[in-house]
N, C-alpha and C positions, 0 to 999 in steps of 0.2 A: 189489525187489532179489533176494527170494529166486526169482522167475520169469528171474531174467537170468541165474544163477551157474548155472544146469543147462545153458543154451545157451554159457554160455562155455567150463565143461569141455567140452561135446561138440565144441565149435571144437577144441581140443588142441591149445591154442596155441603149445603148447612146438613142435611139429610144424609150426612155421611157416617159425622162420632156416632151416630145410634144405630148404624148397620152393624160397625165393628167391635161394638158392647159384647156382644158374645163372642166373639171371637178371643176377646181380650180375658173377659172370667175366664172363660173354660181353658185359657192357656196356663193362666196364674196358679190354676187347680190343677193343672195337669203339671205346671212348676213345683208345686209343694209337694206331689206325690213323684220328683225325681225323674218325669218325663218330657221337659222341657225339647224345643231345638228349633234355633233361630230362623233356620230358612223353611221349615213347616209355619211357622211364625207369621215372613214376611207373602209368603203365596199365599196362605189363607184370607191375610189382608187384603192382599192383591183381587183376589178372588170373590171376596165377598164385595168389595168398592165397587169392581168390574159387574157384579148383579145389582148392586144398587142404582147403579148409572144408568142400567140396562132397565129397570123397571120404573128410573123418572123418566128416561125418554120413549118406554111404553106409555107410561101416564097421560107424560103430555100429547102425541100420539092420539090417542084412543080420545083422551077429550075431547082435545082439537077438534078429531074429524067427527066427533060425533055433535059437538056445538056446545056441549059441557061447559065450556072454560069461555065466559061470553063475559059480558059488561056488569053482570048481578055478580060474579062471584070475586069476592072479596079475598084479597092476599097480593101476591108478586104478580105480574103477567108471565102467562107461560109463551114459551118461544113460539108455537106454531098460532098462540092466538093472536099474538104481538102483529104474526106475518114477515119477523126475523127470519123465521126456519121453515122451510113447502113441507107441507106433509109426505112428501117425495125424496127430499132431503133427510124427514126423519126418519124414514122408514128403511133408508140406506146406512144409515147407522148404527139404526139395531140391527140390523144384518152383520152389520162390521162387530159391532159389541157383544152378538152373540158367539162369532168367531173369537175372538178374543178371552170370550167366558170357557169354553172349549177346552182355548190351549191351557191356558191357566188351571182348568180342573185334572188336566190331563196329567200336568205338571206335579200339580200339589200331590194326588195320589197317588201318581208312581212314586214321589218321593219318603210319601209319608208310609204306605203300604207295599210297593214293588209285588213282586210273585209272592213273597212269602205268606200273605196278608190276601189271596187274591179274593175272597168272599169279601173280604169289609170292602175292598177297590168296585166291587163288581156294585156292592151294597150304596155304596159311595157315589158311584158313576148316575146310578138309578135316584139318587136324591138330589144332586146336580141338575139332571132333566129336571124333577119337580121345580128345584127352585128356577129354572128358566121357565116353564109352563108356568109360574105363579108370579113370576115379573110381567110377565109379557102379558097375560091372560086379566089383570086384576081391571083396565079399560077395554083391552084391544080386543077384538071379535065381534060377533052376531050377539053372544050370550057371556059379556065379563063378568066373574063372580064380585065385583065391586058393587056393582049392580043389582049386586042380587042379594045384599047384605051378610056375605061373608067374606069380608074386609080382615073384620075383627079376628075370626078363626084362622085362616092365612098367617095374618103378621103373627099370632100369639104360637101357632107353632116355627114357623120360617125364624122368626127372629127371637124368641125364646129357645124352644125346646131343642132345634136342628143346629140354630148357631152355638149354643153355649153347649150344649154334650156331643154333638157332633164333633167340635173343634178339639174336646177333651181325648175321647174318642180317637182323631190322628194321631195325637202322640202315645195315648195308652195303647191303641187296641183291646181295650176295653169299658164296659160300660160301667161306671161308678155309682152308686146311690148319691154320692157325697156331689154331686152336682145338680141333682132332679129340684129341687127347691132352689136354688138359686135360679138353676135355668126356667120355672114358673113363672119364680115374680119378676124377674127380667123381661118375659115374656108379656108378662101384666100392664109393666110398664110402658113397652113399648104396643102394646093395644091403646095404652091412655094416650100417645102422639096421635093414633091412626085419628080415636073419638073426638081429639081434642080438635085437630083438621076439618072433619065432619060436620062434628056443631058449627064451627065456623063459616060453612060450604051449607048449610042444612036447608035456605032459603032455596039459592040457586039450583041445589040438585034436586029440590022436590018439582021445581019448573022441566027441568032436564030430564027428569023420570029417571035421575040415578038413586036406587030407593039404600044408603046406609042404614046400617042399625038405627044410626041417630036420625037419620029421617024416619024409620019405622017407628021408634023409640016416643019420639017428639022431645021437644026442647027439656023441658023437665026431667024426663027420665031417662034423658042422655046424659044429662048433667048427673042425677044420681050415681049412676052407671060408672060413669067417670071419676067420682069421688070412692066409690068402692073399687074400683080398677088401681087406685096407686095407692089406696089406705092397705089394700090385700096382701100388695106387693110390700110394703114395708110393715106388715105385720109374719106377714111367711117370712121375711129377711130377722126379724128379730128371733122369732121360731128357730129356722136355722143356726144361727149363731150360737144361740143356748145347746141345741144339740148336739153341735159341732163346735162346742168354745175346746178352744188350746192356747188361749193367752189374751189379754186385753188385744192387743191389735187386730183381732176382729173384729172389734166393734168401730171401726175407723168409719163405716160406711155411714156412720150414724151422723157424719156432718152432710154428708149427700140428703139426709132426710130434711134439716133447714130448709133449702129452696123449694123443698116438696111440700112440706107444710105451708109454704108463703105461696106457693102455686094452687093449694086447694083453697087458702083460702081466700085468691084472688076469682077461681071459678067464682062460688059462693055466691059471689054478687056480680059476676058479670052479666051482662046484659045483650050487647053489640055485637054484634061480629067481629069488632078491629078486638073486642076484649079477649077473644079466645085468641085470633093471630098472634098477637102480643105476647102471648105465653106457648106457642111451641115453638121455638130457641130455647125458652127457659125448658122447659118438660124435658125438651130433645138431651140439650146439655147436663140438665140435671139427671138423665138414666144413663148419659153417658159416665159422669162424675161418680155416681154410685156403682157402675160396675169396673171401675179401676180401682174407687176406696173398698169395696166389697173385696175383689180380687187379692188385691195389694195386700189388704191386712191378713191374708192365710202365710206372705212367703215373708214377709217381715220376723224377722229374731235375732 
């Protein structure tokens, strides 16, 4: 037990409901337009968990060995800093993990596409690599683009744009207008976890030379950034809904906007580091919550 609890912090499981946000809209859309099916469903899941995992124990990895993750930075201990996990250890992991993302991609698209389909599979296969390059790559190497302040552009397409029309995408085989704005501010939001982590981190990494936006940015204007990042997102979601109303239960996602409001205007006045910590669970949760009430209220009648 005590060999398992070091690998399941470096999972960061909490960092999970907000990999599978897209996956979950863009099924409930591809549910209401009659192209649902369950085991495209559960490998997607599978598949995208499997890159999530894949790119916290790149993270932690890449800090670790590069001294990132030391005594200044504020949050959980990560496993190789702890010296639970050898950097030798993690590094055979993601090896295993990246095998694992392989089989499961392999899986999901011959299911979802087989020959018939073989452009979208081939299409498919080629955006799998990316998101393995963009797990792996966002610490680990000579030159991470973490490092280099595109953080923000990474997660805002990977977990907007690819996961929510990509996933709609396997069951249509085709591409929808009727999902590009939902998959933005999804994407928005989940930029505001990445910012929200950063400001958090924003001391430490300016020591480390890992230069984020929000160390580019500086405190003030992270914070701005960050307050237009999920205002965006739930002003394109109300946009949407008007364009695309077919019954009150679209507007279900509008209780998901409660903790959003109470989370901007807890930035506002935060100060500390532990204040930004403190609020991504809430952030994370809360884009999780809003893209199941978003999703939900299209197949509700």
């Amino acid at each position: 037990m005590n060999r398992i609890k070091p690998w399941l912090s470096a999972m960061r499981l909490r960092t999970l409901p907000l990999s599978v946000s897209g996956i979950i809209l863009g099924t409930c859309f591809a549910y209401y337009n009659g192209g649902f099916d369950v085991f495209i469903f559960v490998l997607a899941l599978l598949t995208t968990i499997s890159l999530q995992v894949l790119s916290n124990f790149a993270n932690d990895y890449g800090d670790g060995v590069k001294g990132t993750d030391n005594e200044d930075r504020v949050g959980p201990e990560r496993a190789i800093q702890s010296g639970a996990i050898t950097p030798l250890e993690m590094f055979e992991a993601i090896k295993v993990n990246i095998l694992i993302v392989i089989i499961l991609t392999l899986s999901l698209l011959w299911l979802a596409f087989g020959l018939s389909h073989f452009l979208y599979m081939l299409l498919f296969f080629i955006l799998a690599g990316l998101c393995v390059y963009a797990a792996i790559n966002y610490t680990m190497g000579d030159s991470p683009y973490g490092y280099r302040s595109l953080g923000d552009v990474f997660v805002f397409v990977f977990f907007g744009i690819i996961s929510t029309v990509g996933s709609y995408i396997l069951y249509m085989k085709v591409v929808d207008h009727v999902v590009i704005l939902p998959a933005v501010a999804l994407g928005l939001l989940s930029v505001g976890v990445l910012n929200l982590n950063n400001m958090r981190d924003i001391e430490s990494d300016k020591k480390a030379n890992k230069i984020t936006l929000a160390v580019k940015l500086g405190l003030p204007n992270a914070k701005k950034y960050h307050l237009a990042l999920i205002l965006g997102a739930m002003i394109i979601t109300v946009i949407f809904s008007v364009l695309y109303y077919v019954e009150p239960y679209n507007f279900l996602y509008i209780l998901a906007f409660v903790p959003l409001l109470i989370h901007i205007k807890k930035i506002k006045v935060a100060q500390l580091p532990n204040d930004y910590d403190s609020q991504l669970k809430v952030l994370a949760l809360s884009t999780f919550l809003y893209a199941i009430l978003l999703g939900v209220g299209y197949i509700l009648f």
